[in-house]
Residue frames relative to the residue before (quaternion, step in Angstrom):
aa qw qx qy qz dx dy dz
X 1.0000 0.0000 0.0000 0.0000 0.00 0.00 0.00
X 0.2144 -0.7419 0.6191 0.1423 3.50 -0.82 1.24
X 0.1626 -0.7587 0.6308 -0.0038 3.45 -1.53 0.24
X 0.8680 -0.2923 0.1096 0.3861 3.19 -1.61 0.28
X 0.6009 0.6704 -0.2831 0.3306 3.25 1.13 -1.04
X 0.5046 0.6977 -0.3758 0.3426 3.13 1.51 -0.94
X 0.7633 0.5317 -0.1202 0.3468 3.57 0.82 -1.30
X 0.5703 0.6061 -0.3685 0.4142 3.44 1.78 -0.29
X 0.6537 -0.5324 0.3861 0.3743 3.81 -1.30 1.24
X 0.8085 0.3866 -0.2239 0.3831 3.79 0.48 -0.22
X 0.4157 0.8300 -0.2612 0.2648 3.32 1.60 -0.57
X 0.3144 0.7808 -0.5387 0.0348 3.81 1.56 0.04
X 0.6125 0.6031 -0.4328 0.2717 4.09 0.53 0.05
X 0.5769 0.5442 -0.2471 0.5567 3.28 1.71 -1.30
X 0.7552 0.2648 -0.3441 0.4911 3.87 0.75 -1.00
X 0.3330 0.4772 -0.6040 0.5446 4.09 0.76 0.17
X 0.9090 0.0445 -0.1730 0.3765 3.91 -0.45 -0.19
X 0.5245 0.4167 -0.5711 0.4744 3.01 0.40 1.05
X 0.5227 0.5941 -0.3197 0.5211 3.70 1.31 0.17
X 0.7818 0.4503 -0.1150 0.4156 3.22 0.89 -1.27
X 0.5111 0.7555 -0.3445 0.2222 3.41 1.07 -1.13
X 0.4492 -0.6370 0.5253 0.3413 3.18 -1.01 -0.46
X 0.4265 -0.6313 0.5061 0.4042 3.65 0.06 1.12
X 0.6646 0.4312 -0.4817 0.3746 3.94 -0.33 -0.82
X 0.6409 0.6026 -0.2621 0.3968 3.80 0.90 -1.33
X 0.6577 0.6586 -0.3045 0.2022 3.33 0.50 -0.75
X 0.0885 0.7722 -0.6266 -0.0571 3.50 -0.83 0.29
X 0.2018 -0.6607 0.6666 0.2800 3.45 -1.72 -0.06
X 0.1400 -0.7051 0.6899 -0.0849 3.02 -1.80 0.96
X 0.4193 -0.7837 0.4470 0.1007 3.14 -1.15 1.50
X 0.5129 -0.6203 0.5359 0.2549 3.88 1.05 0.40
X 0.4918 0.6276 -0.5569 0.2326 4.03 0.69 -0.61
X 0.5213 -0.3410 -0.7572 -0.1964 1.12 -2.21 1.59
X 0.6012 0.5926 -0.3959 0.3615 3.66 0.99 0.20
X 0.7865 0.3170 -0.2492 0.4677 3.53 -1.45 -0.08
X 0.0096 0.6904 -0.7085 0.1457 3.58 -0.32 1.47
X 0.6313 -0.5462 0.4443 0.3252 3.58 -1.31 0.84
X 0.3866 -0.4322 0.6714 0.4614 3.58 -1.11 -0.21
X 0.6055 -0.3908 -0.5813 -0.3777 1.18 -1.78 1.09
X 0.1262 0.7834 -0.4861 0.3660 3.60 0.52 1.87
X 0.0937 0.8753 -0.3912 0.2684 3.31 1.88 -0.02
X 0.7403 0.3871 -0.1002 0.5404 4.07 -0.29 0.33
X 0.8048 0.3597 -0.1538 0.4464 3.40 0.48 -1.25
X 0.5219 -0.5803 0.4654 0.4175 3.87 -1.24 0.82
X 0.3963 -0.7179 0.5595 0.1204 3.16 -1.21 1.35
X 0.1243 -0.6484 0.7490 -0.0561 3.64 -1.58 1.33
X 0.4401 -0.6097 0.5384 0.3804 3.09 -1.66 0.13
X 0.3872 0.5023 -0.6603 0.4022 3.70 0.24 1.14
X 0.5786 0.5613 -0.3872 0.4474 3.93 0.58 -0.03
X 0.5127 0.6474 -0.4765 0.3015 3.68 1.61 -1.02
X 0.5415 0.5838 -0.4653 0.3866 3.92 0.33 -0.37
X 0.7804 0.4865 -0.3108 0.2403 3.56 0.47 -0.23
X 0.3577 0.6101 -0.2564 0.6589 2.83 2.38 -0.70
X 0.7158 0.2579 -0.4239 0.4914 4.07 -0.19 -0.61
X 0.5809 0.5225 -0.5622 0.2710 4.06 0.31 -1.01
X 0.5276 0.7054 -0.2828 0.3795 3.32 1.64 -1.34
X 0.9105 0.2521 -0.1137 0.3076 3.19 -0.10 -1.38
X 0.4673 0.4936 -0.6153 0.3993 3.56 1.79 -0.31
X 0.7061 0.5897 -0.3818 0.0889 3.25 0.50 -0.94
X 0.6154 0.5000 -0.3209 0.5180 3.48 1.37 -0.35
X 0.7030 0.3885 -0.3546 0.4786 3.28 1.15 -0.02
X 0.6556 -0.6573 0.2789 0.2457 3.26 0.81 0.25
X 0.5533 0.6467 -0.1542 0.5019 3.32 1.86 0.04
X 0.4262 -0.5900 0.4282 0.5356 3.72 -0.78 0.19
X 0.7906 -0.4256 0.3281 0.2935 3.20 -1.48 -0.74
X 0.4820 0.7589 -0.1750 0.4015 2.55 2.28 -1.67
X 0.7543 0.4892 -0.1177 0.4217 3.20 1.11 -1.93
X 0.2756 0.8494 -0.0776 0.4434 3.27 1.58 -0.68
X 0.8236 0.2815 0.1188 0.4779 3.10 0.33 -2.27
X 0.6110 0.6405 -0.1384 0.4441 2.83 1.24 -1.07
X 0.7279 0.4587 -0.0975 0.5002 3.83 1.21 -1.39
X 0.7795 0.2928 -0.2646 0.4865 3.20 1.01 -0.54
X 0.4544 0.5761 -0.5028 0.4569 3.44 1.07 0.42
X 0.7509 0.5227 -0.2727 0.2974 3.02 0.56 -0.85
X 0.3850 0.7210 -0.2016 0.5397 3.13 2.09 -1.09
X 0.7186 0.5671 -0.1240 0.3830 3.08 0.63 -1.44
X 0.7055 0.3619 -0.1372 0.5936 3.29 0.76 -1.34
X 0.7351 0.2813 -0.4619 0.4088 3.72 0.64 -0.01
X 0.5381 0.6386 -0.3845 0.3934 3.36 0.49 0.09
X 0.7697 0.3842 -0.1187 0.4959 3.26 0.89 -1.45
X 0.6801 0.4594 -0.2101 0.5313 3.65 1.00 -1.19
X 0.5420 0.6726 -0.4090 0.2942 4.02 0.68 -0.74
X 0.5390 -0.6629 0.4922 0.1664 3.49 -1.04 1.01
X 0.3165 -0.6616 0.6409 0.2269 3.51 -0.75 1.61
């Protein structure tokens, strides 16, 4: 799970894996209450801020956002929603 951090000017480890991941692997995570994306930096993080972390990471991956948004829901929903 990537997060806000992803989005900070120095961050080259968080965007080295958000580049690298495996799209299936991926998740977002909102850091709440700390670490809001840039550029929300300062303010108490929520997951209404999560859009800035994906603008972030389609972009290092090379993808829209849509698609992005799309992958980790799903990610999301199998992980979380899957039958023990």
């Amino acid at each position: 799970g990537l997060g806000g951090a992803t989005t900070f000017k120095n961050a080259k480890r968080p965007a080295a894996v958000a580049a690298a991941v495996p799209a299936d692997r991926l998740l977002l995570e909102t850091d709440a209450p700390y670490m809001a994306p840039e550029p929300c930096r300062g303010r108490r993080c929520d997951s209404s801020l999560i859009i800035h972390t994906a603008r972030r990471i389609a972009e290092l991956r090379g993808v829209s956002t849509e698609e992005l948004l799309d992958q980790t829901y799903a990610n999301a929903t199998r992980l979380f929603l899957q039958k023990l």
